[in-house]
N, CA, C and O of each residue as an XYZ file, in Angstrom:
344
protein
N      18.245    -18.607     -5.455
C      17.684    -19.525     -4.498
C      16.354    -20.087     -5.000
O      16.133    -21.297     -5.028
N      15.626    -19.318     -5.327
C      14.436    -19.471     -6.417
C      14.414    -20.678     -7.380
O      13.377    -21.338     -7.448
N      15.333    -20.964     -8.023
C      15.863    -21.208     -9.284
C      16.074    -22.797     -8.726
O      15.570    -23.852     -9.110
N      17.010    -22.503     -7.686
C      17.220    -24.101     -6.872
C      15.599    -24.714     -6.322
O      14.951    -25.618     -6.850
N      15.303    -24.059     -5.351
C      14.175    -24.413     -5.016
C      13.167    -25.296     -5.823
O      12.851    -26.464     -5.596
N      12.726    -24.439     -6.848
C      12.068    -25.125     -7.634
C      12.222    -25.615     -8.936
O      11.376    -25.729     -9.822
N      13.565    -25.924     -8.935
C      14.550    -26.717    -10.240
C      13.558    -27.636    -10.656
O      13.523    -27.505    -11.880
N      12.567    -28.666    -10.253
C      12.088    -29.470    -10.726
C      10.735    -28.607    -11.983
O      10.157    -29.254    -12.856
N      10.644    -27.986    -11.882
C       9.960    -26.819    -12.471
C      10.348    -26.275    -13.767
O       9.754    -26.450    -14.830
N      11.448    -25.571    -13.559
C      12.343    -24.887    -14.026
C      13.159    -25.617    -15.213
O      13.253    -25.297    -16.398
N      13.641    -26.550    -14.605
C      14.658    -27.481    -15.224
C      15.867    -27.383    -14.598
O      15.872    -26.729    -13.555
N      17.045    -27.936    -15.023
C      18.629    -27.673    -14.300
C      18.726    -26.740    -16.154
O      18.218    -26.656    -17.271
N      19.806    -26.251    -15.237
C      20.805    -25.249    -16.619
C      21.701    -25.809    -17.651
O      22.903    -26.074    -17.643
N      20.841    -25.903    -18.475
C      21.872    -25.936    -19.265
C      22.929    -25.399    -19.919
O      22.885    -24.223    -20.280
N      24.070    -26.226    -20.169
C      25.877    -25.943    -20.442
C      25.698    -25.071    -21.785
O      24.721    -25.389    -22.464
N      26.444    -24.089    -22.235
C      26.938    -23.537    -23.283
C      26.763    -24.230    -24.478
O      26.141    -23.761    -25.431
N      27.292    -25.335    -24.466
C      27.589    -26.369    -25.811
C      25.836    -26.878    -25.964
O      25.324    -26.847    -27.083
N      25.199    -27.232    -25.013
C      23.703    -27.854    -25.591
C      23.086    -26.915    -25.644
O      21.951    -27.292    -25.934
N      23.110    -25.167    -25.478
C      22.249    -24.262    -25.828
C      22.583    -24.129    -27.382
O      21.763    -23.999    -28.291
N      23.929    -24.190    -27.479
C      24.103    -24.270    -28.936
C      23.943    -24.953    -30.175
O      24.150    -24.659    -31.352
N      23.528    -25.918    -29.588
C      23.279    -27.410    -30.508
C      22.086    -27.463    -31.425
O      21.126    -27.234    -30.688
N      21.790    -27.588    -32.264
C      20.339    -27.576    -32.864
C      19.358    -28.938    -33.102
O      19.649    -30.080    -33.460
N      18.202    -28.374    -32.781
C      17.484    -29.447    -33.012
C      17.632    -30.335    -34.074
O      18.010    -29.771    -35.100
N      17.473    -31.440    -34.163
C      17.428    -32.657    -34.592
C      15.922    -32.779    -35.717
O      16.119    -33.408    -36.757
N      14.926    -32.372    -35.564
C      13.460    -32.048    -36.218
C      13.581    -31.695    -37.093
O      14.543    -30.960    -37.314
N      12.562    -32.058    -38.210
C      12.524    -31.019    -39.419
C      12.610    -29.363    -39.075
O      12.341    -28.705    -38.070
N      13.165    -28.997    -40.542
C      12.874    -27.690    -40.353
C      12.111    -26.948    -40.914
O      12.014    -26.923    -42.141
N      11.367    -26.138    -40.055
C       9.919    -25.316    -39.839
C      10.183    -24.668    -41.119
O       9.441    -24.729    -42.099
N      11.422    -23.970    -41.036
C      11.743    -22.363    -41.189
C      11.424    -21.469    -39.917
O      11.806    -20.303    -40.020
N      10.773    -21.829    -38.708
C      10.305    -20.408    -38.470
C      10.441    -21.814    -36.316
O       9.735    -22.748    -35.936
N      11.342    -21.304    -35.839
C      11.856    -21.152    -34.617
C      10.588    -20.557    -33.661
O      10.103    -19.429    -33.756
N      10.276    -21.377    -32.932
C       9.528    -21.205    -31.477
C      10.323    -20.844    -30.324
O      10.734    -21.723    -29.567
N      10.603    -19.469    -30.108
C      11.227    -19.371    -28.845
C      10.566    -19.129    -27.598
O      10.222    -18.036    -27.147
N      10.407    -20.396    -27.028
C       9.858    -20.645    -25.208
C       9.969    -19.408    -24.422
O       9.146    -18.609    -23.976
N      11.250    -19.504    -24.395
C      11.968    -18.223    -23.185
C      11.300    -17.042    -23.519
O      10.897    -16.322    -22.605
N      11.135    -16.758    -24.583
C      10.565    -15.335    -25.095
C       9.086    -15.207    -24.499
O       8.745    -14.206    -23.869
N       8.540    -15.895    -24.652
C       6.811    -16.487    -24.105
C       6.929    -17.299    -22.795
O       5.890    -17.941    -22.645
N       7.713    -17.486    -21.902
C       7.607    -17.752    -21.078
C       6.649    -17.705    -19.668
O       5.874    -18.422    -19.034
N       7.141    -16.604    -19.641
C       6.182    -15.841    -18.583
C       4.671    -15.785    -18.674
O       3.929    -16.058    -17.731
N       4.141    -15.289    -20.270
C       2.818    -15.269    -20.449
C       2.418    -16.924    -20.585
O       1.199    -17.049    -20.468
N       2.786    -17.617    -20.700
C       2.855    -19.153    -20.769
C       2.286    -19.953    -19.181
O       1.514    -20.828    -18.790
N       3.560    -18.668    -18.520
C       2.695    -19.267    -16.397
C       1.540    -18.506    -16.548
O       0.465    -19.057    -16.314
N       1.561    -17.465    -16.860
C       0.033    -17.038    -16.573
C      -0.847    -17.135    -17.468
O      -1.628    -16.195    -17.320
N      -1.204    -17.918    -18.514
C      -2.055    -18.249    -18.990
C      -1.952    -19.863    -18.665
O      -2.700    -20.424    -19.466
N      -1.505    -20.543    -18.057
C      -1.469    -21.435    -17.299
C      -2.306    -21.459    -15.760
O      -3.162    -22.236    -15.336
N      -1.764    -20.451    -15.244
C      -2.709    -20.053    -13.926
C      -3.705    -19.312    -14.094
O      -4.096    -18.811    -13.040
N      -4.184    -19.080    -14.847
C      -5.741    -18.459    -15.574
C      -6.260    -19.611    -15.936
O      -7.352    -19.820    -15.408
N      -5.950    -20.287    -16.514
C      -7.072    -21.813    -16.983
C      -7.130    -22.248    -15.893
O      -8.216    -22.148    -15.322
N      -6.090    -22.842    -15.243
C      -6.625    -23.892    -14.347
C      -7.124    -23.319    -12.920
O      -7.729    -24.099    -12.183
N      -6.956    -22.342    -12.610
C      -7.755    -21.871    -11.018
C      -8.745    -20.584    -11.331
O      -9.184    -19.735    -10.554
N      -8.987    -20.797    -13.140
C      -9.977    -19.786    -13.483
C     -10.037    -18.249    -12.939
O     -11.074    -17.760    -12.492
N      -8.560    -17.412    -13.050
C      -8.314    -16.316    -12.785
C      -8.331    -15.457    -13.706
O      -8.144    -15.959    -14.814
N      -8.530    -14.001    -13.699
C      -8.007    -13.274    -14.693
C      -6.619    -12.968    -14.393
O      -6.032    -13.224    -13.342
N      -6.004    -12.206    -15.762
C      -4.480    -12.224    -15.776
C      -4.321    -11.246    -14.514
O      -3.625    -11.659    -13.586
N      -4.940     -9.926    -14.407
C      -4.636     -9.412    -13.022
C      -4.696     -9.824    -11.986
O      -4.142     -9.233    -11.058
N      -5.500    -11.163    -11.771
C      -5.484    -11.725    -10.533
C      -4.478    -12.590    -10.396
O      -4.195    -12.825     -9.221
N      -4.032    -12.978    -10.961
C      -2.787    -14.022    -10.936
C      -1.386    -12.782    -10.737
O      -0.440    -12.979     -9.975
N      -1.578    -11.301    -11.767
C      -0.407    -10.474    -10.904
C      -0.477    -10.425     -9.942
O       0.641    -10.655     -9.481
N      -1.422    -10.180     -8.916
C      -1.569     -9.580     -7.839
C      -1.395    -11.083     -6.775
O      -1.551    -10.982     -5.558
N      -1.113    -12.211     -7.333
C      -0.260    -13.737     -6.632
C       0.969    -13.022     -6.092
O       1.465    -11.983     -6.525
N       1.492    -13.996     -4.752
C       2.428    -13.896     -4.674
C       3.180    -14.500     -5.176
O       2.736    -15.635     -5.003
N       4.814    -14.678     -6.171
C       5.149    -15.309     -6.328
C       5.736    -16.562     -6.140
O       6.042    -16.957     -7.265
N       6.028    -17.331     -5.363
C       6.343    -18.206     -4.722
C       4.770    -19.092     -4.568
O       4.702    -20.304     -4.773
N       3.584    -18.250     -4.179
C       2.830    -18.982     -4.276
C       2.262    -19.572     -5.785
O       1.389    -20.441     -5.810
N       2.781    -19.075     -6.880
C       2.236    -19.272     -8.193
C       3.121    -20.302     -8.551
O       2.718    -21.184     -9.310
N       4.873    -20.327     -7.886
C       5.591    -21.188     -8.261
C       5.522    -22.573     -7.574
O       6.212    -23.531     -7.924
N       4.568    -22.590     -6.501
C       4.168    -23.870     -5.835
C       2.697    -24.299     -6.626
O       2.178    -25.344     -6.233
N       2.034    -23.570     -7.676
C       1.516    -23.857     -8.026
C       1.299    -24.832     -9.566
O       0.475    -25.496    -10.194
N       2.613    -24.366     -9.584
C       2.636    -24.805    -11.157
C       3.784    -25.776    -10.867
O       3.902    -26.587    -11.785
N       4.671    -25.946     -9.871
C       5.381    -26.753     -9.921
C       4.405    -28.225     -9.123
O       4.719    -29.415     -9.074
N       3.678    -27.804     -8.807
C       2.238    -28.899     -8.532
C       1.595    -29.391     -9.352
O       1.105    -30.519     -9.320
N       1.508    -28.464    -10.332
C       0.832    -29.367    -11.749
C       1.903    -29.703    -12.609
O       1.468    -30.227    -13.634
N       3.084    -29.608    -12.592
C       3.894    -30.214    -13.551
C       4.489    -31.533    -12.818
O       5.293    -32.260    -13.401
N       4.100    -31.756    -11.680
C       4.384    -33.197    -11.048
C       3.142    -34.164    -11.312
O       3.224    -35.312    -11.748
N       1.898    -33.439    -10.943
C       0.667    -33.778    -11.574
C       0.542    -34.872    -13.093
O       0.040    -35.977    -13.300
N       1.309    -33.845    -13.957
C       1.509    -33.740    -15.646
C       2.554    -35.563    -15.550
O       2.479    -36.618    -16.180
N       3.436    -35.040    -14.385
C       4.246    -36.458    -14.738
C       4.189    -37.415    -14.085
O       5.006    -38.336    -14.107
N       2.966    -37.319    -13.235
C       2.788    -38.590    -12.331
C       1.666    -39.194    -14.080
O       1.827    -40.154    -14.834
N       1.070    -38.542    -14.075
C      -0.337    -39.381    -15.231
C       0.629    -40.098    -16.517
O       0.350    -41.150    -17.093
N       1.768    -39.265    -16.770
C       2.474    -39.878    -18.064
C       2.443    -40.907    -17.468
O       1.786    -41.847    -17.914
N       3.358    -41.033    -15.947
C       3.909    -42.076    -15.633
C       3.026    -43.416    -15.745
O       3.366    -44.501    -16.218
N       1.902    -43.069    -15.225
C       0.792    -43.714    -15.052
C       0.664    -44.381    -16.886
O       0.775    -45.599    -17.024
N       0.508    -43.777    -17.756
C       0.366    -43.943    -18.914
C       1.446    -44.680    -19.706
O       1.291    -45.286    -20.766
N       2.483    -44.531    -19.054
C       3.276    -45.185    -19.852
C       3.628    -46.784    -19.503
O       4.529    -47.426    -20.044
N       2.387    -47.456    -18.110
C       2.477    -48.125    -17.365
C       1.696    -49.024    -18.238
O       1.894    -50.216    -18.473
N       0.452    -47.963    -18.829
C      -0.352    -49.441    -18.668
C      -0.073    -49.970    -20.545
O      -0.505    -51.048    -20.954
C-alpha cells in the first residue's frame, strides 16, 4: 500500500525484461548499485535538508519521512520544469 501511495516517489515497477536490459553508457567497469544504497541515500537526504542527525531521522515516523521526500522530489521537478521552460 506504501509502495502505491507514494509511487510518484518510488517509481512504478519495473517488468523483468527492462531490469535485465543494460545500460546504453559507456562502460565504467565498475556498476553503481542504487538499491544497495538506497536507504542511506533517504537519510542522508533528510539530514541535509531539515538538518538532522541520522538518529533523528530514525526515530521519524515513516510515512512522515516519505511525505517528506516525496515533497522534495516534486519540488526537484517542478524547478526542472521551470528550467526547461525558459
Amino acid at each position: 500500500m506504501i509502495f502505491y501511495n507514494f509511487s510518484g516517489f518510488f517509481g512504478k515497477r519495473k517488468s523483468k525484461k527492462e531490469e535485465d536490459e543494460k545500460p546504453s553508457g559507456p562502460d565504467t567497469g565498475y556498476d553503481y548499485d542504487v538499491t544497495k544504497w538506497f536507504w542511506l541515500i533517504l537519510v542522508e537526504k533528510m539530514c541535509n535538508k531539515l538538518n538532522y542527525k541520522p538518529d533523528e531521522v530514525y526515530d521519524l515516523n515513516y510515512i512522515s519521512c516519505l511525505n517528506w521526500l516525496s515533497k522534495w522530489k516534486e519540488d526537484d521537478l517542478y524547478m526542472a520544469s521551470l528550467q526547461k521552460q525558459k
